[in-house]
C-alpha positions as CSV (number, residue, x, y, z in Angstrom):
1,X,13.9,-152.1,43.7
2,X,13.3,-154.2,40.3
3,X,11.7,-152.8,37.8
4,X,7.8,-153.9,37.6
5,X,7.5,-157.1,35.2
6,X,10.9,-157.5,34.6
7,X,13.2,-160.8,36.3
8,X,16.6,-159.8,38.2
9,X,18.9,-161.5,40.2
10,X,18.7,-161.3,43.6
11,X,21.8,-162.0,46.5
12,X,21.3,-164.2,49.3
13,X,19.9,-163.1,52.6
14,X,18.9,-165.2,55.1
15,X,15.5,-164.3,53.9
16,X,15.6,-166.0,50.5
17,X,16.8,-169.0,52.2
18,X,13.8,-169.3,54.6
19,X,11.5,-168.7,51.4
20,X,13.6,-171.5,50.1
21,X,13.1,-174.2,53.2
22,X,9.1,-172.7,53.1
23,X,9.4,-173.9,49.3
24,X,10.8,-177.5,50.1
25,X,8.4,-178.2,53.5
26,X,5.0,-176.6,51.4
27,X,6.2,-179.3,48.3
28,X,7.0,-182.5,50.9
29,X,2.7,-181.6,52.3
30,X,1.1,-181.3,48.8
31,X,3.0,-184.0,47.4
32,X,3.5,-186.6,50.5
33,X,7.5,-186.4,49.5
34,X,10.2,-186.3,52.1
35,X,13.0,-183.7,50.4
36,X,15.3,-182.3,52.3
37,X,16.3,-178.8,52.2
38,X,20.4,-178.3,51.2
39,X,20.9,-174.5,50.1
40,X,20.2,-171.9,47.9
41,X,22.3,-172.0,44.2
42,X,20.7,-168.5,42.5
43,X,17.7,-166.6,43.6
44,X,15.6,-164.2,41.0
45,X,13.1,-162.4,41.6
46,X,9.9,-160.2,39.3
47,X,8.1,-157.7,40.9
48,X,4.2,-158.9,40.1
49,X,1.6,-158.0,43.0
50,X,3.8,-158.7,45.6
51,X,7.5,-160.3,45.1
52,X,7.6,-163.6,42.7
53,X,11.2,-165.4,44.0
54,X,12.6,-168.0,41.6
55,X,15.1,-169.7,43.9
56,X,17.1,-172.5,42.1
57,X,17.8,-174.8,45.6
58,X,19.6,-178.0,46.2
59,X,17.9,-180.9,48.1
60,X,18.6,-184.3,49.0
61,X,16.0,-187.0,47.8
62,X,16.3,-190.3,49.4
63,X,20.1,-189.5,49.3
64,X,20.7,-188.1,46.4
65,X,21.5,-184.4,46.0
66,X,19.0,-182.8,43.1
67,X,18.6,-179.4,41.9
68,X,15.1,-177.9,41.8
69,X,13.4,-174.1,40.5
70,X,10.4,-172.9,43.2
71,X,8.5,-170.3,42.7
72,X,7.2,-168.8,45.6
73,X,5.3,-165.6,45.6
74,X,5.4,-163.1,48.6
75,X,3.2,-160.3,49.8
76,X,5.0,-158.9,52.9
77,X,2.2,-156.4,53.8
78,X,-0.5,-158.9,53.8
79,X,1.4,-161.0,55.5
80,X,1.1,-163.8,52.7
81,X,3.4,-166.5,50.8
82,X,2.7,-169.2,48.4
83,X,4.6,-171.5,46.6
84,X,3.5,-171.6,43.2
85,X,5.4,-174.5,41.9
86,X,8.5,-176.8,42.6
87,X,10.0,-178.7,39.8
88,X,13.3,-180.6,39.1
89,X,15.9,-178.7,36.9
């Protein structure tokens, strides 16, 4: 396990990539956008209250191919997720 406070990198699971697609489909209903989720480039992740993933992802939008950092933060013992923010790189 990380170290509390500090950011690591992370390897892909199939886990990170569903946090990933959660991070793409929770973006396209806040912001009425249509992105389409490509695949995972680099995953990080701090240990806060609960798991804080920065997942750098690929998606297309409109056709082009873009790269954008979510932050989505995860409590697997409540049962909770939230993205915190999705932004172009």
């Amino acid at each position: 396990m990380a170290e509390v406070g500090g950011i690591t990198s992370v390897d892909y699971t199939p886990e990170i990539e569903s946090f990933a697609k959660f991070a793409v489909e929770e973006h396209n209903k806040k912001e009425n956008a249509k992105l389409e989720y490509v695949k995972v480039i680099e995953t990080k992740q701090q240990v806060v209250q609960g798991v804080m993933y920065y997942i750098t992802l690929e998606a297309n939008d409109g056709g082009d191919k873009k790269t954008y950092e979510a932050k989505v933060w995860v409590k697997p013992w409540e049962n909770f997720k939230e993205l915190q923010e999705l932004k172009l790189v």
